[in-house]
Each structure stands twice: as C-alpha cells, then as structure tokens.
matplotlib code that plots the C-alpha trace (Angstrom):
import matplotlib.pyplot as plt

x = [29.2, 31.6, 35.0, 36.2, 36.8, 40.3, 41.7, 42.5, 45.1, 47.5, 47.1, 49.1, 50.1, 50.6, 51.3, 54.3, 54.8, 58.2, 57.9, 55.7, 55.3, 54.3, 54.3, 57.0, 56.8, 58.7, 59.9, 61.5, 64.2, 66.4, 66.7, 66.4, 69.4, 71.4, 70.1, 70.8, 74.3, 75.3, 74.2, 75.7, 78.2, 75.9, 73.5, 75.8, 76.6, 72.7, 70.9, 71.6, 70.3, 72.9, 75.6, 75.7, 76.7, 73.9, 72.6, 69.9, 68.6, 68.6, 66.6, 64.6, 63.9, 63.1, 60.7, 58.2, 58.6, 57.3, 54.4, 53.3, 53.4, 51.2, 48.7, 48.7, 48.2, 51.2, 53.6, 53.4, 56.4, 56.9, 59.6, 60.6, 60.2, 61.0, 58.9, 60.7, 60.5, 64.2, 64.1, 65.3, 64.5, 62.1, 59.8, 57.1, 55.1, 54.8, 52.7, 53.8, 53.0, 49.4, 47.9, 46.9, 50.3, 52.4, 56.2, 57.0, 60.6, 63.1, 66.4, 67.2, 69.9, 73.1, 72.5, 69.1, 70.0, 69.2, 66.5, 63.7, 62.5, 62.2, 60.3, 58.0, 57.4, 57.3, 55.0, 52.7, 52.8, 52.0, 48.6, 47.9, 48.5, 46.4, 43.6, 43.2, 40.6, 42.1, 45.7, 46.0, 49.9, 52.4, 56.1, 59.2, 62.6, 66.3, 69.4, 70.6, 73.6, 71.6, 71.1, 69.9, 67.7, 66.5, 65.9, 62.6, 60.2, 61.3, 60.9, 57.3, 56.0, 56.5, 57.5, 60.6, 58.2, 61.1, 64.6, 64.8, 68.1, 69.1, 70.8, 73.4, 72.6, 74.5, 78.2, 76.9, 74.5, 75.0, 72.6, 69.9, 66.7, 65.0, 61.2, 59.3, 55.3, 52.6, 49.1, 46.1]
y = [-27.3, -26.0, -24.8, -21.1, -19.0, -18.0, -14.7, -11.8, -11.9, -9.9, -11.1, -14.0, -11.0, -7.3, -4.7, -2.8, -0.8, -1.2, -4.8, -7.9, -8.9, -12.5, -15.1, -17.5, -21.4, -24.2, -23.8, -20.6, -22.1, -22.2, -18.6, -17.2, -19.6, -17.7, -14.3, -14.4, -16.0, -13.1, -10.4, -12.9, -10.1, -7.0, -8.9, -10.1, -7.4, -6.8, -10.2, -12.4, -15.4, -14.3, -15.5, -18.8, -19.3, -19.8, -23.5, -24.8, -26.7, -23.5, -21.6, -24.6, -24.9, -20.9, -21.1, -24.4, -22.4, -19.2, -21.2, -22.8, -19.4, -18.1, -20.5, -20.1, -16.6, -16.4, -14.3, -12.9, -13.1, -12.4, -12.9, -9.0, -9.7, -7.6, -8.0, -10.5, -12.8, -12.4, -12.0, -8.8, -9.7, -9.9, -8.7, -9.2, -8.6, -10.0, -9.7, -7.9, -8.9, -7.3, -6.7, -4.2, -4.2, -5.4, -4.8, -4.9, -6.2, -6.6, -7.0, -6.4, -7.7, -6.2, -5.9, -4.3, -1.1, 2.2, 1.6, 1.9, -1.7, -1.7, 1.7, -0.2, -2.9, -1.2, 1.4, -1.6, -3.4, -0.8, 0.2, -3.9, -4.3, -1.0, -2.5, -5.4, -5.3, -4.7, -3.7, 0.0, 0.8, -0.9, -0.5, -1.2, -1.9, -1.3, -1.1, 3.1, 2.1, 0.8, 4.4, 2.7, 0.6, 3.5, 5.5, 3.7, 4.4, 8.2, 8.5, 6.9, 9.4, 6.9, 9.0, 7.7, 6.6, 5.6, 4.3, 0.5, -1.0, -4.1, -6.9, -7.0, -10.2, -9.1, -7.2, -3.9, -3.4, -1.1, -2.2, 0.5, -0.2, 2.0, 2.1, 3.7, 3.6, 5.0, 4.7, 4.2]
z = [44.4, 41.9, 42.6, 43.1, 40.2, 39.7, 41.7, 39.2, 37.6, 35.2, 30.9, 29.8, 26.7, 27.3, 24.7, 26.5, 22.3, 21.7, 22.8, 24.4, 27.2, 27.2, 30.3, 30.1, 28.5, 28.5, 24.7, 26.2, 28.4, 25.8, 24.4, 28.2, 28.7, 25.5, 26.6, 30.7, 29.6, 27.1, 30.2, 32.5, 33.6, 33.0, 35.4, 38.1, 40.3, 40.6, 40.6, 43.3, 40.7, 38.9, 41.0, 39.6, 35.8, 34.0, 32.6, 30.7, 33.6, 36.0, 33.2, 32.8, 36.4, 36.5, 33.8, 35.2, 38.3, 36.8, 34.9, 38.0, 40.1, 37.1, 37.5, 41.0, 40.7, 43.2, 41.0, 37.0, 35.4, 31.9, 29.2, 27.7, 23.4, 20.4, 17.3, 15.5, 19.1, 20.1, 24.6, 25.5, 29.4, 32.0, 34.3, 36.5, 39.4, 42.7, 45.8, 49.0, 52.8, 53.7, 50.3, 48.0, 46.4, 43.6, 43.3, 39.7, 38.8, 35.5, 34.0, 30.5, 28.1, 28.0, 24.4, 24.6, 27.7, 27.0, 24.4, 27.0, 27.3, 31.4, 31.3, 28.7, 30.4, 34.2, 32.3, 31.2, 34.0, 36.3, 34.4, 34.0, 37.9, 39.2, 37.0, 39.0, 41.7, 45.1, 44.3, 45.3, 45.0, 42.9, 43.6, 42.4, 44.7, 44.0, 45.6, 46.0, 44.3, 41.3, 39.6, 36.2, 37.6, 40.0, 36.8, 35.9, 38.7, 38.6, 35.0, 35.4, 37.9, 40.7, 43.7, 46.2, 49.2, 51.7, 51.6, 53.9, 55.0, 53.7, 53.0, 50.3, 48.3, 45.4, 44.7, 43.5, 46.0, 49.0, 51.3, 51.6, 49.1, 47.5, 47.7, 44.9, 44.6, 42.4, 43.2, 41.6]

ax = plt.figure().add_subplot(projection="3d")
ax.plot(x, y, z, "-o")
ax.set_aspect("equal")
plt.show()
C-alpha cells in the first residue's frame, strides 16, 4: 500500500509582476536578517514578532520553521523578491479553524512601501489560494488602526466582512480586527 499523496498546496514560485514570490530557504536567513532589521522600527508597532530585536538565529529559526510548515502543507510562507533577488518582505497564507479558508498575511520593507509589493503579492496569492481545491474564501486580517495595511484587501475588491475584538499583541494596534474576504 503506498502512501497518501500530498494535500494541495500553493507553488513553491509565484509570479506576483513587480516581484516573486518564492518559499523561503535556509540560504535566506541571512538577507531576511538584514531586511527585518532595517524595517525593525517600521515593523514594530504592527508585528508582535517584531518585539524582539532581530538576530540571525531568530530569522534562522523562522525560516526551518517555515520550510517545515511547507512541507507539511500546514502554512505557505513566502519571501517578497525584486528582480535582481534583493527581499522586499513576506507573505503567506494560512489555514483558518473549519476549512475552506486561507488568511493571506505580509509585511514589507521600510524601504520598499508605497510601491505596491503587498497588493502584488495579496493579489497573487489570493488567485493561487482560490485555485486550490476546497478553499472557498480567502481573507486577510488587520488591526483598525493599521490603515496601510487595511488598504490592500479594499484595493483588491475584498469586501470588509466583520470587524472582531481583539487582543492587542502589538503597540499600534487598537484591539478591534478587521476582517476582509473575497470569494471564489
């Protein structure tokens, strides 16, 4: 008897135009270390992993993490790249309790806002997730207080679905989250 075939799951490479997404690797740890500690305080007030200073062996830790989830088809996080390679961020998508949907994530570098790198990669994300058999609804989560990061699902089409207290796990926040969906 042979064993199951994998679940679906995401590419290891997506196309997002203005840059690629591609699933992390250990040879990464490095330049995610360089680009999470230059966004360190862009990043802070949002992230609650970013409350800690940044250090190879975090980064290092993240990144066997995120290959292992990928595998396990348990989470799909990707590094954000520009042409020439350099890591503009990340994203990613992750189950939700019951089913049928993915909640898509990101952060980009403090060097790289405003250029439209998380609407690429939410943008690409979204189509790669809603072609995956069984996922109906994607979603994306933020804080009300996080009007940038809010900015993405609207500009997408997603459509404000509810607004859920909250815990406030990181400075900015202001408890209530956001809850965006688009459905396929």
């Amino acid at each position: 008897m042979g064993s199951a075939p994998p679940a679906p799951r995401p590419p290891d490479r997506i196309d997002a135009g203005p840059i690629l997404l591609r699933r992390w690797t250990p040879d990464d740890a490095p330049a995610l270390l360089a680009a999470v500690a230059a966004s360190h305080p862009h990043l802070r007030p949002w992230m609650p992993w970013a409350l800690e200073e940044p250090t190879l062996e975090a980064e290092a830790a993240f990144v066997a993490e995120s290959v292992r989830a990928f595998d396990d088809g348990t989470e799909f996080l990707y590094g954000m790249f520009t042409p020439d390679g350099s890591i503009v961020g990340a994203s990613g998508l992750r189950p939700h309790v019951g089913g049928g949907v993915l909640e898509i994530g990101y952060w980009v570098h403090a060097g790289h806002t405003r250029r439209g790198y998380a609407s690429a990669a939410a943008r690409a994300l979204t189509a790669a997730a809603l072609a995956l058999p069984g996922i109906t609804s994607v979603e994306i989560r933020c804080d009300v207080a996080n009007v940038a990061s809010a900015s993405v699902p609207r500009g997408l089409g997603y459509r404000l679905d509810r607004v859920v207290e909250d815990r406030i796990t990181a400075p900015a926040e202001a408890g209530p989250l956001m809850v965006w969906i688009t459905e396929g």
